[in-house]
C-alpha positions in Angstrom: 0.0 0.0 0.0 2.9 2.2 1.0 4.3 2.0 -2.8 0.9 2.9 -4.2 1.0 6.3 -2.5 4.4 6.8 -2.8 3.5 6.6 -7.1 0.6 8.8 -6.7 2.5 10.9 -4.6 5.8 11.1 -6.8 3.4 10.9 -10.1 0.7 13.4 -9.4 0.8 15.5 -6.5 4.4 16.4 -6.1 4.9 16.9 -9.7 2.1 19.0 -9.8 0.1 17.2 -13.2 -3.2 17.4 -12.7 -5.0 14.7 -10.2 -7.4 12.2 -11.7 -10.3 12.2 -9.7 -12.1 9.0 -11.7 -11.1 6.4 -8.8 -12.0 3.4 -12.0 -9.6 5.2 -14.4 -6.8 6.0 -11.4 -7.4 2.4 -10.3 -6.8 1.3 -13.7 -3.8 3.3 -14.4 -2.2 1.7 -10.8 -3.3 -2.2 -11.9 -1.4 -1.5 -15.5 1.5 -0.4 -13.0 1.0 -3.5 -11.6 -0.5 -2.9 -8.1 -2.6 -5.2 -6.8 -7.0 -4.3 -6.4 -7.2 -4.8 -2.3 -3.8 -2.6 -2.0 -5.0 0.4 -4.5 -8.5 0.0 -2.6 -6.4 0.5 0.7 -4.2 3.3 -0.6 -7.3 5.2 -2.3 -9.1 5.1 1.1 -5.8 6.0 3.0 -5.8 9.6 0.9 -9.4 9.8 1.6 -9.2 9.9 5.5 -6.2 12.2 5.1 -8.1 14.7 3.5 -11.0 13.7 6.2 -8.5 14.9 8.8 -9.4 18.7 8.4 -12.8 18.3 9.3 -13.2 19.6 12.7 -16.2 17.4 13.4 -15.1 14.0 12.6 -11.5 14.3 14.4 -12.2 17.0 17.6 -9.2 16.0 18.9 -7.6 17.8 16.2 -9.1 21.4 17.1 -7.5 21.8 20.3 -4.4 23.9 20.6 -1.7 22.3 22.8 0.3 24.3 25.1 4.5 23.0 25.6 3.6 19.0 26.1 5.0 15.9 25.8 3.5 13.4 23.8 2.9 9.7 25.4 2.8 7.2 22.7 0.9 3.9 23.0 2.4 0.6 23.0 1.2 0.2 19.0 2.7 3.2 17.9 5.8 2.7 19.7 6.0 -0.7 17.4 5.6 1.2 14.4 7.3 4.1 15.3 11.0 3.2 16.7 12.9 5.8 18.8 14.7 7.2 15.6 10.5 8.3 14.2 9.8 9.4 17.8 13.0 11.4 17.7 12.4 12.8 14.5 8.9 13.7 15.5 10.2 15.7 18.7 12.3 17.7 16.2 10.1 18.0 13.6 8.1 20.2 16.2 10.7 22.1 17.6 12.0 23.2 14.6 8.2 24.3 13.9 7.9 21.9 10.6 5.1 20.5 12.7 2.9 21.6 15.2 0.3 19.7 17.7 -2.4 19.0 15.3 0.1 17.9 12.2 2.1 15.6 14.1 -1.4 14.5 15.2 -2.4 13.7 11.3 1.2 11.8 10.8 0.8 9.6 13.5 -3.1 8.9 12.7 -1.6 7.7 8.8 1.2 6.1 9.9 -0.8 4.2 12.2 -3.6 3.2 8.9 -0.5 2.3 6.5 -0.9 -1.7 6.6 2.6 -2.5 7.3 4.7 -4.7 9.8 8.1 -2.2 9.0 8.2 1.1 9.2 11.3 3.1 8.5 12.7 7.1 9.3 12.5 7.4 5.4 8.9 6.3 5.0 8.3 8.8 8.1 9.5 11.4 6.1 7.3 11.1 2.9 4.5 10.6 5.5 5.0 13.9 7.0 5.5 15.7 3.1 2.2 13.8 2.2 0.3 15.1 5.0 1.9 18.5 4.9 0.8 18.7 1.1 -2.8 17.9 2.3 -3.1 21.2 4.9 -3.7 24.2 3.6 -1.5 26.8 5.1 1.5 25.0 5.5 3.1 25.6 2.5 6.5 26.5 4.4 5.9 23.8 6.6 5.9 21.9 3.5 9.2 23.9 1.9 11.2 23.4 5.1 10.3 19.4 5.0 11.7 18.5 1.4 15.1 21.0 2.4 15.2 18.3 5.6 14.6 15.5 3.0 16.3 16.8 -0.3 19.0 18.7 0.6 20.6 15.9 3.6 24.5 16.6 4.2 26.2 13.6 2.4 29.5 12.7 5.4 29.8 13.7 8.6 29.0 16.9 9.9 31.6 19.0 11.3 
């Protein structure tokens, strides 16, 4: 499922071409890429609750503002998300690339993605996907793909 977004990602949205909005001809387009029905039905429905996020009604949890906090994990998303995400996460937010509710939205899709592995790369694309989705955080966005495009190669010094 991850793959399918990934190439709809890539393909459409952070290219810029223009979104098909015909889920039978986007489904056919991703079988004649050769994904499989159940995991383009899974992916599809993915992008759908992402957008779903924004509404204030369905996910009130989202709407409140959080004062300095620290955020408890449960035992699930510790599974998924080693130390290196949860990390990554932490600084994500304090370098204000994220902020309550958008780290809120990561977690909820990394959570739906119907995977046993989950790796600090995959994170990242997470975060750009759902950063995409919000209006408003187009630098949020812009600051995101420096952190994942423009990574020192060698140590630092």
């Amino acid at each position: 499922m991850f793959d399918i977004l990934m190439y709809l990602f890539e393909n459409y949205i952070h290219s810029e071409a223009e979104v098909m909005v015909d889920h039978d001809l986007l489904t056919d387009e991703l079988t004649r890429a050769g994904f499989h029905q159940d995991e383009i039905y899974k992916a599809l429905t993915w992008l759908e609750k992402l957008a779903a996020l924004q509404d204030n009604d369905a996910y009130p949890y989202l709407t409140r503002t959080a004062s300095k906090s620290v955020r408890i994990y449960t035992s699930e998303e510790m599974e998924l998300l080693d130390t290196e995400c949860r990390g990554f996460l932490m600084f994500l937010e304090q370098v204000n690339v994220l902020d309550f509710t958008t780290r809120e939205m990561v977690i909820d899709r990394v959570m739906e993605l119907d995977t046993l592995y989950f790796s600090m790369e995959d994170l990242k694309w997470v975060v750009l996907m759902v950063l995409f989705n919000v209006p408003g955080k187009e630098n949020a966005y812009s600051q995101m793909e420096d952190l994942i495009f423009d990574e020192q190669e060698g140590p630092l010094h």
